[in-house]
C-alpha positions in Angstrom: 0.0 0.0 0.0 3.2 2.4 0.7 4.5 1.6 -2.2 1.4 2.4 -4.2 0.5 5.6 -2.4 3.8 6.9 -3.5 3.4 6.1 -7.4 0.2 7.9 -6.9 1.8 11.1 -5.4 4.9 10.6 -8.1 2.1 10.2 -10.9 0.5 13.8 -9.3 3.4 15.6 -9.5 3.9 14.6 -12.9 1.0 16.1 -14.4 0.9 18.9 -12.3 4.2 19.9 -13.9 2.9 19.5 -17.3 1.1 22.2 -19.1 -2.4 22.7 -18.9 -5.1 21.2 -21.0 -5.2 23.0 -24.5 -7.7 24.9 -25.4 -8.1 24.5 -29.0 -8.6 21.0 -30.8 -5.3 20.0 -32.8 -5.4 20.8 -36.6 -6.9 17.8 -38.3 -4.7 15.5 -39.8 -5.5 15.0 -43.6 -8.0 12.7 -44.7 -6.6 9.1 -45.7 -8.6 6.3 -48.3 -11.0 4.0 -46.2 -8.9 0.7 -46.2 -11.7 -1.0 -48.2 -11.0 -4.3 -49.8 -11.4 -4.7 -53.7 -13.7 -6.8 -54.5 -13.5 -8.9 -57.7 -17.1 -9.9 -60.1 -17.6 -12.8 -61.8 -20.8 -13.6 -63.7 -22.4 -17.5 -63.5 -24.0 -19.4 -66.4 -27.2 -19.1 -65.0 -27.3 -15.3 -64.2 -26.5 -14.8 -61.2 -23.7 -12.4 -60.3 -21.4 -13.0 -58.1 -18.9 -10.1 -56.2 -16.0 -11.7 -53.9 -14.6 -9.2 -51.1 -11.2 -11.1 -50.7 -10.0 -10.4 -46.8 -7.9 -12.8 -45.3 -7.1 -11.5 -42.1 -9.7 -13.5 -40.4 -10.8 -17.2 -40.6 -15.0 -16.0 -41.1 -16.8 -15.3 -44.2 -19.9 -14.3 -45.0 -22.5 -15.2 -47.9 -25.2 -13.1 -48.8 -27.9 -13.9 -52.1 -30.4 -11.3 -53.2 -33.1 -10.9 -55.3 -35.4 -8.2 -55.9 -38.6 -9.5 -54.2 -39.1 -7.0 -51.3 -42.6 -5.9 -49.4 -42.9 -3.9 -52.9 -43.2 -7.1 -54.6 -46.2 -8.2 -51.9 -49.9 -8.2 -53.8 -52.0 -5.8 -53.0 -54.3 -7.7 -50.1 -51.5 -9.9 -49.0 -49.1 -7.5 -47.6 -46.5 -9.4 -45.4 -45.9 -12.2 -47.9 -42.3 -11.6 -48.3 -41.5 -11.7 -44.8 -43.9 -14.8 -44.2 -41.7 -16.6 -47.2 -38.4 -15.3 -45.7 -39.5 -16.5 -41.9 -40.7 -20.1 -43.5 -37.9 -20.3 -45.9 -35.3 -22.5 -43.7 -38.1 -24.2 -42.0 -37.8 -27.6 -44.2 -36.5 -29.1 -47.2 -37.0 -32.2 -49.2 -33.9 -33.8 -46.9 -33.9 -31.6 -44.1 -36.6 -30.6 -41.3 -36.2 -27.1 -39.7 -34.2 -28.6 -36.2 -31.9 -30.4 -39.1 -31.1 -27.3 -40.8 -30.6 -25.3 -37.4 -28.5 -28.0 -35.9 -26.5 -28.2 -38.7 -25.2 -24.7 -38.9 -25.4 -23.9 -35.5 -23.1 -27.2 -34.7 -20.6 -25.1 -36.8 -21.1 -21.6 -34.6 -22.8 -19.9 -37.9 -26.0 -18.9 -39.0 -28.6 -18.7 -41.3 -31.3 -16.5 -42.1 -33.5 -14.9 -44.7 -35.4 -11.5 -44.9 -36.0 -8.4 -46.7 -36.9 -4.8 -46.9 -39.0 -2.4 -49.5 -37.2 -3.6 -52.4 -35.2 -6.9 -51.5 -34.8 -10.3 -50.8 -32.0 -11.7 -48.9 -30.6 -15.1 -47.7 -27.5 -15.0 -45.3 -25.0 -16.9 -43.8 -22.1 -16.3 -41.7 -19.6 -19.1 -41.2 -15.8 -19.8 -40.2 -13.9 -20.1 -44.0 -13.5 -24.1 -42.6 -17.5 -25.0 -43.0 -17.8 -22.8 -46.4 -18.8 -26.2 -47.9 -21.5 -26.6 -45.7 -22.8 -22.7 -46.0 -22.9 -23.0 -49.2 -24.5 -26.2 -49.5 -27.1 -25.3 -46.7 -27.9 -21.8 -48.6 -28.4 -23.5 -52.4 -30.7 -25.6 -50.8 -33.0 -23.7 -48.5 -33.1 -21.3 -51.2 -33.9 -23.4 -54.6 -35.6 -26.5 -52.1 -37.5 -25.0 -49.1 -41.1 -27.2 -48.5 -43.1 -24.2 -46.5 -44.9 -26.7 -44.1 -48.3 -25.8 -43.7 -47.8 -26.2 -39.8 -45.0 -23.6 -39.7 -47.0 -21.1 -42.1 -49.7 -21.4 -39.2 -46.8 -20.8 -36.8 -45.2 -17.7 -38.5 -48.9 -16.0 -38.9 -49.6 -16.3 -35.5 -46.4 -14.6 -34.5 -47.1 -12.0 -37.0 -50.7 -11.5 -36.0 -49.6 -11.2 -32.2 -46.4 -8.3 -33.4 -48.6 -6.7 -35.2 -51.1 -6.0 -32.2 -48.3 -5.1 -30.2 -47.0 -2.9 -33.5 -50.3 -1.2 -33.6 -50.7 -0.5 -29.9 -47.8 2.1 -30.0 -48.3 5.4 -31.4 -44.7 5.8 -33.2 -45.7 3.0 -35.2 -48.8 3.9 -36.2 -47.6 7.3 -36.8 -45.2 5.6 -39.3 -47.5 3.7 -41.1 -50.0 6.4 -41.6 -46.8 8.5 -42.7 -46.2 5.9 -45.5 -49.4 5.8 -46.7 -49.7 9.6 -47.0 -46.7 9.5 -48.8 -46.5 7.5 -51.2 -50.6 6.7 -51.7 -51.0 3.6 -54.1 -47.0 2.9 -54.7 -46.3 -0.4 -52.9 -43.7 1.6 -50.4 -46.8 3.3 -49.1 -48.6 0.1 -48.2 -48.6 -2.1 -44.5 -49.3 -5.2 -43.4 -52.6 -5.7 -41.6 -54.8 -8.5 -39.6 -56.9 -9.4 -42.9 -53.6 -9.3 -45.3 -51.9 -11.9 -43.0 -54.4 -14.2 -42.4 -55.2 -13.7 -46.4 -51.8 -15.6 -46.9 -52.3 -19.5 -48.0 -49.4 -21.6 -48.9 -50.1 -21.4 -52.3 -49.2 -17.8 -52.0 -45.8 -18.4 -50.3 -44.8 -21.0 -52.6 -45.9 -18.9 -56.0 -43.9 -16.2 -54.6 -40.7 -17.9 -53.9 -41.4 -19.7 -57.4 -41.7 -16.1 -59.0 -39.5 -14.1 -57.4 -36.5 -16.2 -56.4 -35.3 -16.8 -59.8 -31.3 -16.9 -60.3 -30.9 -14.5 -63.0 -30.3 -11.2 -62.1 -29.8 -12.7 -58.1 -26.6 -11.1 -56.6 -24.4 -13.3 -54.6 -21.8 -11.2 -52.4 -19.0 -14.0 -50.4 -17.0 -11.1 -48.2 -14.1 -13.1 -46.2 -12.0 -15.4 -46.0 -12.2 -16.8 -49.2 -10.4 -16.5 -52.9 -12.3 -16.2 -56.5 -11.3 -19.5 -57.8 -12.8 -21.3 -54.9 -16.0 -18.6 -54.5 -16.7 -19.4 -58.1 -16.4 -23.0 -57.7 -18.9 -23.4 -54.4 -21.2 -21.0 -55.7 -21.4 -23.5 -59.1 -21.7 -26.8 -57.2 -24.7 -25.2 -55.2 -26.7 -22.7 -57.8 -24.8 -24.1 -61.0 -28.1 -26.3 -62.3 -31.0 -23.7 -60.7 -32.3 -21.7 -63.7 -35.1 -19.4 -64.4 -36.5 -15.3 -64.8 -38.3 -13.6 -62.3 -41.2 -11.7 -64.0 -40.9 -8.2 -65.4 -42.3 -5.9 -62.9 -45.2 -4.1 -63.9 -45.0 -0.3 -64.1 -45.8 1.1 -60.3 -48.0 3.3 -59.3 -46.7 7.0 -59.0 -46.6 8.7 -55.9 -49.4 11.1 -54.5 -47.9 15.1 -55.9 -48.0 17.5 -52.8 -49.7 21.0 -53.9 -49.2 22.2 -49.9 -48.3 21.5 -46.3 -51.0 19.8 -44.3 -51.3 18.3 -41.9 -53.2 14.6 -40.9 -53.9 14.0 -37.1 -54.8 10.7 -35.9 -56.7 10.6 -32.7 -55.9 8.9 -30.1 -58.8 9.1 -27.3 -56.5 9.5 -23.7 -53.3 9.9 -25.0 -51.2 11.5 -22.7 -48.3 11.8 -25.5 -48.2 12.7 -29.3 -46.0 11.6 -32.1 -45.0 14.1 -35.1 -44.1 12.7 -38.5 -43.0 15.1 -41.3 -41.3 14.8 -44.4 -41.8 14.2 -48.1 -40.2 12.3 -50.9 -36.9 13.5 -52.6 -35.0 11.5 -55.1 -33.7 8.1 -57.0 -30.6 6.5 -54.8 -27.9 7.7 -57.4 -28.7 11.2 -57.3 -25.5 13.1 -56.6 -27.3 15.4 -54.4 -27.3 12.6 -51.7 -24.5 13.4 -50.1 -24.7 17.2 -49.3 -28.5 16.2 -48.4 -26.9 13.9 -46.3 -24.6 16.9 -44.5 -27.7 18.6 -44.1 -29.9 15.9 -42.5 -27.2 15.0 -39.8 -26.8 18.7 -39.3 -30.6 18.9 -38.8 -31.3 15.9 -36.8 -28.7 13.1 -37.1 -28.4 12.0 -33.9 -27.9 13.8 -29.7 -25.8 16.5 -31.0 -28.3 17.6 -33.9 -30.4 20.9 -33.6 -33.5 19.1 -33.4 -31.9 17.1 -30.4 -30.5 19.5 -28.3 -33.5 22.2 -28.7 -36.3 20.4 -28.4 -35.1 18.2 -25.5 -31.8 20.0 -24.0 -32.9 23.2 -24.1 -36.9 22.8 -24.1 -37.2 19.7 -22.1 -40.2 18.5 -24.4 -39.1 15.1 -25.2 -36.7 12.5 -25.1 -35.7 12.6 -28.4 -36.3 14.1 -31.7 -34.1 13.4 -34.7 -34.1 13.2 -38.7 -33.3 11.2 -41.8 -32.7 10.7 -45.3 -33.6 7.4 -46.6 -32.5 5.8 -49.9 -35.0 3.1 -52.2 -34.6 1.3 -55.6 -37.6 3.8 -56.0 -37.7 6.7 -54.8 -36.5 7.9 -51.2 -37.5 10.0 -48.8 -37.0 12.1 -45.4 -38.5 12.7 -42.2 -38.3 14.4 -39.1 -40.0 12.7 -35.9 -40.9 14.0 -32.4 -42.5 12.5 -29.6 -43.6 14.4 -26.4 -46.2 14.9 -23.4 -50.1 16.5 -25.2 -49.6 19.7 -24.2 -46.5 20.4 -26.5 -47.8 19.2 -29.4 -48.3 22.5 -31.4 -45.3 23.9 -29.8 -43.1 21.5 -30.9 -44.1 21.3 -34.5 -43.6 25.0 -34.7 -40.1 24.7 -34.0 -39.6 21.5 -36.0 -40.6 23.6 -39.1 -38.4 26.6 -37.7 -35.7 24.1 -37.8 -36.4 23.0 -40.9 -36.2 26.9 -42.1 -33.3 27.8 -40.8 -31.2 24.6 -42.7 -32.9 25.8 -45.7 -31.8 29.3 -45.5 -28.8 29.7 -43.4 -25.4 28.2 -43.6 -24.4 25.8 -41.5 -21.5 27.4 -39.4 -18.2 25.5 -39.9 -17.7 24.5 -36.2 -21.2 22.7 -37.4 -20.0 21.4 -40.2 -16.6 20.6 -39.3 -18.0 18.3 -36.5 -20.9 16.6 -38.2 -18.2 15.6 -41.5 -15.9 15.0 -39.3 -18.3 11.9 -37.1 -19.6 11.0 -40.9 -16.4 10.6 -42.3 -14.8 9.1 -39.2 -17.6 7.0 -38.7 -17.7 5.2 -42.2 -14.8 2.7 -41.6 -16.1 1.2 -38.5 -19.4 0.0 -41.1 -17.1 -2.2 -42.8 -14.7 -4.0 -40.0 -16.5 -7.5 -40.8 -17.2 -9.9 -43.1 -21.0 -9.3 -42.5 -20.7 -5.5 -42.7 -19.1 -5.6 -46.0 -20.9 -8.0 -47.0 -24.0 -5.9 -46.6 -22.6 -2.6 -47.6 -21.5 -4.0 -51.1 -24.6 -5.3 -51.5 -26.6 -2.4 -50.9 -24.6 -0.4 -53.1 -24.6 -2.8 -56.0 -28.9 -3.3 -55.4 -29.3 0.4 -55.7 -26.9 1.3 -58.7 -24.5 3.7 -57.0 -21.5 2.3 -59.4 -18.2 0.8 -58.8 -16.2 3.4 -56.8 -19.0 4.3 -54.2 -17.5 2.7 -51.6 -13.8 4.0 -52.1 -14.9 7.4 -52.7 -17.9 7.6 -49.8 -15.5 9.5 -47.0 -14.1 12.0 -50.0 -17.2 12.9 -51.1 -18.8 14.2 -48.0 -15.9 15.7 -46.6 -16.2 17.7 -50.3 -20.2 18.8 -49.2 -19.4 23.1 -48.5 -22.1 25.0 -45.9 -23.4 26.5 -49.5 -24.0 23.0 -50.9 -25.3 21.6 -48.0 -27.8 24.8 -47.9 -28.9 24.1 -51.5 -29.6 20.5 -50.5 -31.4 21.7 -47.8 -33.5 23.6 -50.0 -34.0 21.0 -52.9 -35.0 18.2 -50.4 -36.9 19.3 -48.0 -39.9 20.6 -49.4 -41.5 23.2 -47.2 -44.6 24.3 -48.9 -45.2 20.4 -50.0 -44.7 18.9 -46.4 -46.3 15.9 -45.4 -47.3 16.1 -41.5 -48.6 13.1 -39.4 -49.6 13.6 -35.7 -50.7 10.8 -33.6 -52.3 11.9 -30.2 -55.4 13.3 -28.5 -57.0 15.1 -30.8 -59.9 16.4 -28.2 -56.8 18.2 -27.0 -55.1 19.2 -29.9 -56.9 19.7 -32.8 -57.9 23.7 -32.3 -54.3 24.2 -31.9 -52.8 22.2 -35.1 -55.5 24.2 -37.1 -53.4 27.4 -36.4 -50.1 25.9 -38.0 -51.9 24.3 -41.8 -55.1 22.5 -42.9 -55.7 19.4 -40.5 -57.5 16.2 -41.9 -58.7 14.6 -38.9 -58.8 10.7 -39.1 -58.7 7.7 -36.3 -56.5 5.1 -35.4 -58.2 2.8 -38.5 -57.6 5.8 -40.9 -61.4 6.2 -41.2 -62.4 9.9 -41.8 -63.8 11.5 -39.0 -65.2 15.5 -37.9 -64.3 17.9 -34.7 -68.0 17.0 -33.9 -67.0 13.1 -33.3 -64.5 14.3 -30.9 -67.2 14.9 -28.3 -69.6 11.8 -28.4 -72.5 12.1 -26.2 -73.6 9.1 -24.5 -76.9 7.6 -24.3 -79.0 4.5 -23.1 -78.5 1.2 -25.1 -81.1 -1.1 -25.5 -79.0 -4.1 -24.2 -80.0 -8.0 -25.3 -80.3 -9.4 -21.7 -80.2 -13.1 -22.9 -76.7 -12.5 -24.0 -76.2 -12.2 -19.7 -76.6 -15.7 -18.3 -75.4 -16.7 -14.9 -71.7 -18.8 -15.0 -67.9 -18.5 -14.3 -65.5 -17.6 -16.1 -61.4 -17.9 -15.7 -58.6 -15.9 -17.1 -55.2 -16.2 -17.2 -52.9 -12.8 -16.8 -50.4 -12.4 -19.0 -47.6 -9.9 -19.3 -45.4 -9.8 -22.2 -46.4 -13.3 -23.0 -46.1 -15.0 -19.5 -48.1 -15.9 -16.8 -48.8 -13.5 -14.4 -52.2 -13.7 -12.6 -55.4 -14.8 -12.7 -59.1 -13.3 -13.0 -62.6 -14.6 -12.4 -65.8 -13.4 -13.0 -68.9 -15.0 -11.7 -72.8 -14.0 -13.1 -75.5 -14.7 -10.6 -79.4 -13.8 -11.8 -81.5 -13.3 -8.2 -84.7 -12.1 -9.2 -84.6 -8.7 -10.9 -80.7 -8.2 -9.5 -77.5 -9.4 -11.4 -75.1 -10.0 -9.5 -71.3 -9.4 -11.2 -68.4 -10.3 -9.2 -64.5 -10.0 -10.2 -62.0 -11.3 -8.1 -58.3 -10.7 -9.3 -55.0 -11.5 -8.3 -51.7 -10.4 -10.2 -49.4 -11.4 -7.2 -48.0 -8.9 -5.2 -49.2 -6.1 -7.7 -52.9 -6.3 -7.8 -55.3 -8.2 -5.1 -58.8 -7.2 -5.8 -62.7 -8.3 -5.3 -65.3 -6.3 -6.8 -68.9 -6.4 -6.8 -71.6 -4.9 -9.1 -75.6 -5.3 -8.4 -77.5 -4.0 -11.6 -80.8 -4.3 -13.0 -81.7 -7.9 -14.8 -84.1 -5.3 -16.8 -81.5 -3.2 -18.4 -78.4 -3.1 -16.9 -78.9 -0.1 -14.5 -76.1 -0.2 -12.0 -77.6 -0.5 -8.3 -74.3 -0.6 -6.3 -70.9 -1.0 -6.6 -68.2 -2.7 -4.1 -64.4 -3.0 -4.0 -61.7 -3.5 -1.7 -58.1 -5.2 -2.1 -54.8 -3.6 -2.6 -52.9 -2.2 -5.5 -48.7 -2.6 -5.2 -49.8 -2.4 -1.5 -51.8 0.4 -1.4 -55.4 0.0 -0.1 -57.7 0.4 -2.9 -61.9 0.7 -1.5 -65.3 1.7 -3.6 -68.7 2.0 -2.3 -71.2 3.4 -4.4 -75.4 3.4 -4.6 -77.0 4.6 -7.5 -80.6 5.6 -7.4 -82.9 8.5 -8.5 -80.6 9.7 -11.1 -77.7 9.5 -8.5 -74.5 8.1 -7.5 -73.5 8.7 -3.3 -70.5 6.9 -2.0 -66.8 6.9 -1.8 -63.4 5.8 -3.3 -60.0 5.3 -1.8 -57.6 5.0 -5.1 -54.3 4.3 -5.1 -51.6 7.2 -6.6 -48.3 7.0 -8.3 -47.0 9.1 -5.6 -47.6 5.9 -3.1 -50.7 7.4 -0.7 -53.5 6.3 -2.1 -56.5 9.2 -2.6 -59.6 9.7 -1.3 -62.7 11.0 -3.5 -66.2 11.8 -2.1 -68.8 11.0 -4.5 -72.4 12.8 -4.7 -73.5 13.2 -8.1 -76.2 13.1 -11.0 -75.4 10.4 -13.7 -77.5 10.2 -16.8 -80.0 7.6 -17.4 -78.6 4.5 -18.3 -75.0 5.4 -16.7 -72.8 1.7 -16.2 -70.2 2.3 -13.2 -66.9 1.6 -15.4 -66.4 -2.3 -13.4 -69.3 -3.6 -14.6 -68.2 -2.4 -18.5 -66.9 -5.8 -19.6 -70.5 -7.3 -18.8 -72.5 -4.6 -20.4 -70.5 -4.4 -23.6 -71.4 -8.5 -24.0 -74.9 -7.6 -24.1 -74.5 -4.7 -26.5 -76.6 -5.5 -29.9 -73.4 -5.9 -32.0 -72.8 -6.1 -35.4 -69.7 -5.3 -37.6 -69.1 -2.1 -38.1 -71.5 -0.4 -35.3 -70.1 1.8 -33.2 -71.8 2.6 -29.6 -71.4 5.7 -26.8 -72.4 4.8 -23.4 -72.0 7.1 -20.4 -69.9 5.6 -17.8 -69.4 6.0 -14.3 -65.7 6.2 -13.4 -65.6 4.9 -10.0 -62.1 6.3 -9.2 -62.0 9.6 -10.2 -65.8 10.4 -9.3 -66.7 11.9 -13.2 -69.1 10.2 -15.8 -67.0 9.9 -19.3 -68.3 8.7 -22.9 -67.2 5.4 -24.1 -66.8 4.7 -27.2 -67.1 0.8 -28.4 -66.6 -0.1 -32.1 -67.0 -3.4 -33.6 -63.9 -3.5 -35.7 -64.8 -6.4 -37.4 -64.9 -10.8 -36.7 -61.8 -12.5 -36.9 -60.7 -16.3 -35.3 -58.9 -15.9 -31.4 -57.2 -18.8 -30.0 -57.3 -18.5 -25.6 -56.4 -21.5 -23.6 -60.3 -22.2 -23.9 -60.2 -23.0 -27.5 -60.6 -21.4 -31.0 -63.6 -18.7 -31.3 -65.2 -16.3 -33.3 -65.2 -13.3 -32.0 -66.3 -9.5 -32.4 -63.4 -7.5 -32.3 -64.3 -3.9 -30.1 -62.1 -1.4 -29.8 -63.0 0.7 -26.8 -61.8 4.2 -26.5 -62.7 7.5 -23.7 -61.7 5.8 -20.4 -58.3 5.5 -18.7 -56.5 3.6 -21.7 -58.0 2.5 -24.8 -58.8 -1.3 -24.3 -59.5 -4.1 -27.4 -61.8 -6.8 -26.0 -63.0 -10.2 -28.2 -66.4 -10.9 -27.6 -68.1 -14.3 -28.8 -70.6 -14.4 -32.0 -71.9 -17.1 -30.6 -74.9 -16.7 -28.2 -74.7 -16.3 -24.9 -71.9 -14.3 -25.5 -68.7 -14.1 -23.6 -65.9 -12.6 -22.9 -62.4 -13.8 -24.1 -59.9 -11.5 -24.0 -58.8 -8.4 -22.6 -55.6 -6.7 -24.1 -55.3 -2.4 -22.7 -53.8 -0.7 -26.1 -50.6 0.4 -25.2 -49.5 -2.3 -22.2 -48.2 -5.9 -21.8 -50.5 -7.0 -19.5 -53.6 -9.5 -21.3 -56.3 -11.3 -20.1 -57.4 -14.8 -21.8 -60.1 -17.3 -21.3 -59.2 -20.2 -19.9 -62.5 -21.9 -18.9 
C-alpha cells in the first residue's frame, strides 16, 4: 500500500508539472482512403452475379444472395408475404426438417437467415472459412428447395398476428405507417401489413412467390471473407450451378401522391397522454448526386444527440426524449422525415419549432464548427461500417442493389468531406420541401386539434384511418337497449399475462336473483394487484344498483362503495396514486340515465346488440376519479382468437374514452362471452381459460 500511495503522489506531481489542458482542438490531420477491400465480379452461367470481397485477415466469411422480391413485390391484399416466405424459408426441405437445418449450422457456430426490406430479398450466412462447404451447401438448398410446411405457415402467422397488435398498440408505429401511406398513396412503399392481409396468406401464395421471385438471373451473390475467386466461383457452381429461371418483369408502379401544400393529418388517439409528429416528403432516385450534401444537411438537422433538433427540443426545451431526422435511400424513390415524440400539451409547440428548424437549414449556412463536426463523425464513422465480413458484405450489396457504381465505396468518405455550408444549404433547399410537407400527428385530438389548425389544414382521421369530424371528438352518450339473454349466470377464468407470461389470474362470476344481477370479479396479479369487486344492476336493463371493492394495488389499499338511485351516484373511493398514498374522493353526483359504473363495463358491452361495423357511446361512471365519461365501443370487425379455452369467433371492439384505450373479443356465438382483454398500449392481457 506504501509503495502504491507513492506512485500515486509521483504520478500527481507529474502532471501537475505539465502544461495545462489545451484549449483548441489539434489541426486535423489529412484525410486518408478508407482501407476498403477490392472486390472482384464474376458472372455465372445461370445469371446470377457473383462479387467476392477477398480479406484474409480473419478465418470468417460471410455469404449473402439477393433478389429483388421486397414488401414492394407483396400483392395488393396480401401485404407481409415476403417476410412470411423469408420466416418459412429454412423451415424444411426435401432432406432436411427445420431442427436439421438449425443443428447443422449452428453445430458449426454460424447462422442462417432470410429476410427483406422495401425492395429486397435476402438469404444470409455467416460461417468460419473451414465449414464454407457446408454454407454453401445449406444456402443453395434452402433457397432453390425449401417445402413451407403448412404447420410452420400457421406458426409464423400467429407470430405475425400477435407483433402486429403489439405494432399497432404504440403510437410511433402507427404514426409511421400512416406517414407511408400519405406519402407514397397507391406505390407499394406506401402500403402495410394488416390483420386481414396476413391471415389472407395461404401456402399457395408463399410458394408462387418464392417460385416467382426467387429466380437466379439477375440474383446477386456477395462472399465477403476469408475466401479466394477461384474457390467462391467454384462453391457457388456446385450449389446454384443447375438452378435456372427469370423472375417476372415488374409491372410499371403506381406513381406517388404530388403534394400542392403542407397539411397536416392528425390521428386521434382518445386519452393519449403523449403525441407523435411525422413530417417529411419524398426526394429523389438513390444515385442522385445530391445525396451526399442532403446527407450533411440531414445530420446537421437531426442526425443524432448532438443535432439541432436534439439539443433544442429536449436540452434546451425539455419537451421530449428525443427528436431526430433522416434521409432514406429506395430502388424507387427515397424519402425524409423528421420525428418528435412528447407529453399532449406540447404538441403544437413542438411542431412549430420543428418547421423553424427545418427553415433555418434551408436558409442559413451551417457554421463551420457545425459542419466541421458533423463531417468529421460521418467521415470518421464510415470505416467502423465495414470492420467484418457481414458488414461488407452488406454494404456491397446495398450499393450494388441500388446502382451507386463501382467506386462508391472508395470514394464515400471523400465525397462528403467535399459537401461546403453553400452546398449543404442548396440540399437543404432541394430536399426538404416546405410548402409540400407531409405532417402526421398521432395523439389526442380532443386536445389538440384547435391548436394544429393554427399551424396548416388538419385532416382529422382515427387510429383505422377512417375519416372523422371535430364534432365526433365529443360523443354524447346515451341509453343502449341491451339484449339481456346475451347475460346468463356462469364463471369464467382468465389467465394474466404480461409480455407473454403468466402473471395472474381473474374470475368473473354472473348470478341472476330475481330482478338483481349480481357481477363479481376477483383478481390477483401477485403482489401487484389483489382485488374483489362487486356490481348489483338491474336484470331489466343493466342499470347499475351498487358497486363494491376492496383489495390492494402494489400495496396500497384500494376501497369503492357506491349506490346509484334517482338519477344519482353517493358513495366513496380510496384510489391508489403513483406518488404511493392512495386518494380519497367523495362521490355525490347526478349520472345520466342509463349510466354503467366503469367495473361492470366488460358485462354490459357482452350484451351490446353488436354487429360489424356499429359503433356505440355509453355514459360511464368512473368509479375512481368520481366523473361520468363517454365510451366509445366499435365493432372492428370478426376474426378467429385462440385462448387457452379453444378457438372462437369473436367481435373484435375497440373501446376508446376511459383511462387507456382497451380491445376486448367478444363471442358471435350466443350467450356471448368474454375472451380476452388486451389495454392498447401495455403488456399485460387477459385470456379465457374456462
Amino acid at each position: 500500500m506504501k509503495a502504491l500511495l507513492g506512485v500515486v503522489v509521483l504520478c500527481s506531481g507529474v502532471l501537475s508539472a505539465q502544461q495545462p489542458f489545451p484549449t483548441r482542438p489539434p489541426t486535423a490531420a489529412p484525410l486518408r482512403p478508407a482501407q476498403f477491400p477490392p472486390f472482384q465480379e464474376a458472372a455465372l452461367p445461370n445469371g446470377m452475379t457473383l462479387l467476392l470481397v477477398e480479406n484474409h485477415e480473419q478465418p470468417s466469411l460471410s455469404v449473402t444472395l439477393s433478389f429483388r422480391a421486397g414488401t414492394a413485390y407483396d400483392p395488393a391484399g396480401k401485404e407481409g408475404l415476403s417476410a412470411i416466405v423469408a420466416e418459412l424459408l429454412t423451415k424444411g426441405t426435401p432432406t432436411r426438417r427445420a431442427e436439421q437445418i438449425a443443428a447443422a449450422i449452428e453445430g458449426v457456430g454460424g447462422t442462417l437467415s432470410a429476410g427483406g426490406g422495401e425492395d429486397f430479398f435476402t438469404v444470409s450466412t455467416d460461417v468460419l472459412s473451414d465449414h464454407a462447404d457446408l454454407a454453401f451447401e445449406l444456402l443453395g438448398d434452402v433457397t432453390r428447395r425449401a417445402t413451407f410446411p403448412a404447420e410452420e405457415l400457421e406458426l409464423a402467422r400467429m407470430r405475425y398476428l400477435s407483433s402486429l397488435e403489439v405494432e399497432l398498440s404504440q403510437p410511433e408505429n402507427v404514426a409511421t405507417r400512416v406517414f407511408a401511406k400519405e406519402l407514397f398513396g397507391r406505390h407499394p412503399y406506401g402500403r402495410s401489413a394488416t390483420p386481414a392481409s396476413y391471415k389472407a396468406i395461404t401456402r399457395d401464395d408463399v410458394v408462387g412467390f418464392a417460385g416467382r421471385r426467387l429466380r437466379p438471373s439477375g440474383a446477386l451473390l456477395v462472399v465477403a471473407g476469408d475466401m479466394t475467386l477461384a474457390r467462391a466461383r467454384a462453391l457457388a457452381v456446385r450449389a446454384f450451378g443447375t438452378w435456372r429461371g427469370v423472375p417476372p418483369a415488374t409491372p410499371p408502379l403506381p406513381a406517388v401522391p404530388t403534394k400542392r401544400g403542407s397539411d397536416i393529418v392528425l390521428v386521434h388517439r382518445p386519452g393519449s397522454v403523449q403525441s407523435n409528429i411525422v413530417l417529411g416528403n419524398t426526394t429523389f432516385l438513390p444515385t442522385d448526386t445530391g445525396y451526399y450534401a442532403a446527407r450533411i444537411a440531414t445530420q446537421v438537422l437531426g442526425g443524432g444527440a448532438d443535432a439541432r433538433l436534439f439539443l433544442i427540443l429536449r436540452e434546451q426545451k425539455s419537451w421530449t426524449y428525443g427528436s431526430y431526422a433522416s434521409l432514406d435511400r429506395n430502388r424507387g424513390v427515397g424519402h425524409w422525415e423528421a420525428t418528435f415524440e412528447g407529453r399532449t400539451a406540447v404538441t403544437d409547440s413542438a411542431l412549430v419549432e420543428l418547421l423553424h428548424q427545418v427553415d433555418r437549414i434551408r436558409t442559413e449556412l451551417v457554421p463551420d464548427s457545425e459542419l466541421v463536426a458533423v463531417k468529421g463523425f460521418l467521415v470518421g464513422s464510415f470505416p467502423l461500417t465495414i470492420e467484418t465480413p457481414r458488414q461488407i458484405a452488406q454494404v456491397v450489396t446495398t450499393a450494388r442493389l441500388l446502382g451507386l457504381g463501382p467506386n462508391y465505396l472508395r470514394s464515400y468518405r471523400q465525397r462528403l468531406d467535399a459537401v461546403s455550408a453553400t452546398r449543404a444549404r442548396a440540399a437543404a433547399r432541394r430536399t426538404y420541401r416546405r410548402d409540400a410537407l407531409t405532417i402526421v400527428v398521432v395523439g389526442d385530438a380532443k386536445e389538440i386539434y384547435d391548436k394544429l389548425k393554427a399551424i396548416a389544414p388538419v385532416r382529422l382521421v382515427d387510429i383505422d384511418g377512417k375519416p372523422m369530424t371535430a364534432a365526433d371528438l365529443n360523443p354524447v352518450g346515451g341509453p343502449v337497449a341491451f339484449d339481456m339473454s346475451q347475460i346468463v349466470a356462469r364463471t369464467d377464468s382468465f389467465q394474466a399475462l404480461l409480455q407473454g407470461n403468466p402473471f395472474g389470474a381473474q374470475v368473473t362470476n354472473i348470478r341472476v336473483r330475481g330482478d338483481t344481477i349480481v357481477f363479481t370479479e376477483a383478481t390477483n396479479l401477485g403482489t401487484f394487484v389483489q382485488q374483489l369487486t362487486t356490481v348489483e344492476l338491474s336484470a331489466t336493463d343493466l342499470a347499475t344498483r351498487r358497486s363494491d371493492q376492496a383489495g390492494t394495488v402494489q400495496n396500497q389499499q384500494t376501497k369503492i362503495h357506491l349506490v346509484y338511485a334517482n338519477g344519482r351516484v353517493k358513495g366513496s373511493a380510496i384510489v391508489p396514486q403513483a406518488s404511493g398514498t392512495p386518494k380519497t374522493v367523495a362521490v355525490d353526483t347526478t349520472v345520466p340515465a342509463g349510466a354503467i359504473d366503469d367495473n361492470a363495463l366488460s358485462l354490459a358491452v357482452q350484451a351490446l346488440p353488436l354487429a360489424e361495423g356499429k359503433s356505440f357511446s355509453l355514459n360511464v361512471f368512473s368509479s375512481g376519479e368520481g366523473v361520468t365519461k363517454v365510451a366509445t365501443i366499435k365493432v372492428t370487425g370478426v376474426e378467429n382468437v385462440t385462448v387457452p379455452a379453444g378457438t372462437f369467433s369473436a367481435h373484435r371492439l375497440e373501446i376508446s374514452g376511459m383511462q387507456l384505450p382497451v380491445v376486448m373479443h367478444v363471442s358471435t356465438e350466443s350467450p356471448r362471452r368474454l375472451l380476452r382483454i388486451a389495454p392498447v398500449g401495455a403488456p399485460l392481457v387477459f385470456e379465457l381459460v374456462k
